[in-house]
C-alpha positions as CSV (number, residue, x, y, z in Angstrom):
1,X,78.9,70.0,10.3
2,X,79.4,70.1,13.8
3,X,78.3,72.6,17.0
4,X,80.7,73.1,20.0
5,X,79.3,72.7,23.2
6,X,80.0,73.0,27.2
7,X,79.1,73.8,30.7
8,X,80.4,77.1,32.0
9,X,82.5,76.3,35.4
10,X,80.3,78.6,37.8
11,X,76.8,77.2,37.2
12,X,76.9,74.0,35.0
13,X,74.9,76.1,32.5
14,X,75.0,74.5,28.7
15,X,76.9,76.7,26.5
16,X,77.5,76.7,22.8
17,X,79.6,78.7,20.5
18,X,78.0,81.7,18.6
19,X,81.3,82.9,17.1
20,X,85.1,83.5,18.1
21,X,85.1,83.3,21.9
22,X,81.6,83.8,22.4
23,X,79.1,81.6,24.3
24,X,75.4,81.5,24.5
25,X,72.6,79.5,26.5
26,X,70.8,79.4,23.3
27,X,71.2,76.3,21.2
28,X,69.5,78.5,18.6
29,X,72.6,80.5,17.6
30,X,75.1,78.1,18.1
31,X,77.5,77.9,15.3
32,X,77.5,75.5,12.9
33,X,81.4,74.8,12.1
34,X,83.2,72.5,9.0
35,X,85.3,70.1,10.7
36,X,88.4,72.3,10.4
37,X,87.0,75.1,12.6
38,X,85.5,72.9,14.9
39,X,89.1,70.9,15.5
40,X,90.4,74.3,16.7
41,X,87.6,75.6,17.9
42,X,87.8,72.6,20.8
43,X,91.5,73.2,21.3
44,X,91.0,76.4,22.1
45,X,87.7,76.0,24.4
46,X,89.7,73.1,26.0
47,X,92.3,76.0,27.6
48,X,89.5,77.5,29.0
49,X,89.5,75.7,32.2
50,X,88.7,78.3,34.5
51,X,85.4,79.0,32.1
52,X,84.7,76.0,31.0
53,X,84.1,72.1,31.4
54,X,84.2,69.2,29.5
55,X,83.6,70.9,25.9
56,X,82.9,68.6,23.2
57,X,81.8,68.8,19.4
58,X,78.3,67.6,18.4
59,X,77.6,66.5,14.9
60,X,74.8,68.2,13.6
61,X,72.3,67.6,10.2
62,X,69.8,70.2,8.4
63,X,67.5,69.4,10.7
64,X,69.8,70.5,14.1
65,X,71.5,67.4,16.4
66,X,72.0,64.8,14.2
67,X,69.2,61.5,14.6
68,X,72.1,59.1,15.7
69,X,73.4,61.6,18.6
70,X,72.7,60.3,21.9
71,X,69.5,61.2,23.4
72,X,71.8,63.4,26.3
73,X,72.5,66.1,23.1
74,X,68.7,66.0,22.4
75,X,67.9,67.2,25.9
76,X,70.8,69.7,25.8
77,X,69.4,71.5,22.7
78,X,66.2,71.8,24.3
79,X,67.6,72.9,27.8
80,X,67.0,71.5,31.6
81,X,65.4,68.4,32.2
82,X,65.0,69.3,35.9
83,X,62.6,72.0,38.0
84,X,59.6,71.3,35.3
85,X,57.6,69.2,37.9
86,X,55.6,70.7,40.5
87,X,55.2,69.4,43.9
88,X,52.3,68.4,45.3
89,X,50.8,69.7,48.2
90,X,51.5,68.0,51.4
């Protein structure tokens, strides 16, 4: 099983496909493809350059991004890993 994912050209946001030729932010309903789908799936998000960048497929368990995945798809799932700290006062 394996997930789709990107970052749309405007903003760098992390996309992942719901469905045929739609994207969400939400890792949540991302679609979970066989390997057939996914192999065209990524051929056709990869002539999408004026939408996206760099898409990739993820290998995915029961359990959402497989254990072995590198700790970058782990972060992705869960969203930004910047703007959570607060400054402190100077």
């Amino acid at each position: 099983m394996k997930l789709l994912t990107a970052n749309r050209l405007t903003d760098g946001a992390v996309l992942w496909l719901a469905g045929r030729n739609m994207w969400t932010e939400d890792f949540d309903n991302a679609a979970v493809l066989d390997a057939a789908t996914a192999d065209g799936a990524l051929a056709i998000a990869q002539d999408e350059p004026g939408l996206l960048i760099a898409p990739y497929l993820v290998e995915v368990d029961d359990d959402g991004v497989d254990r072995r995945e590198r700790l970058r798809e782990a972060i992705r799932a869960k969203g930004p890993s910047v703007g959570h700290s607060v400054k402190a006062p100077r």
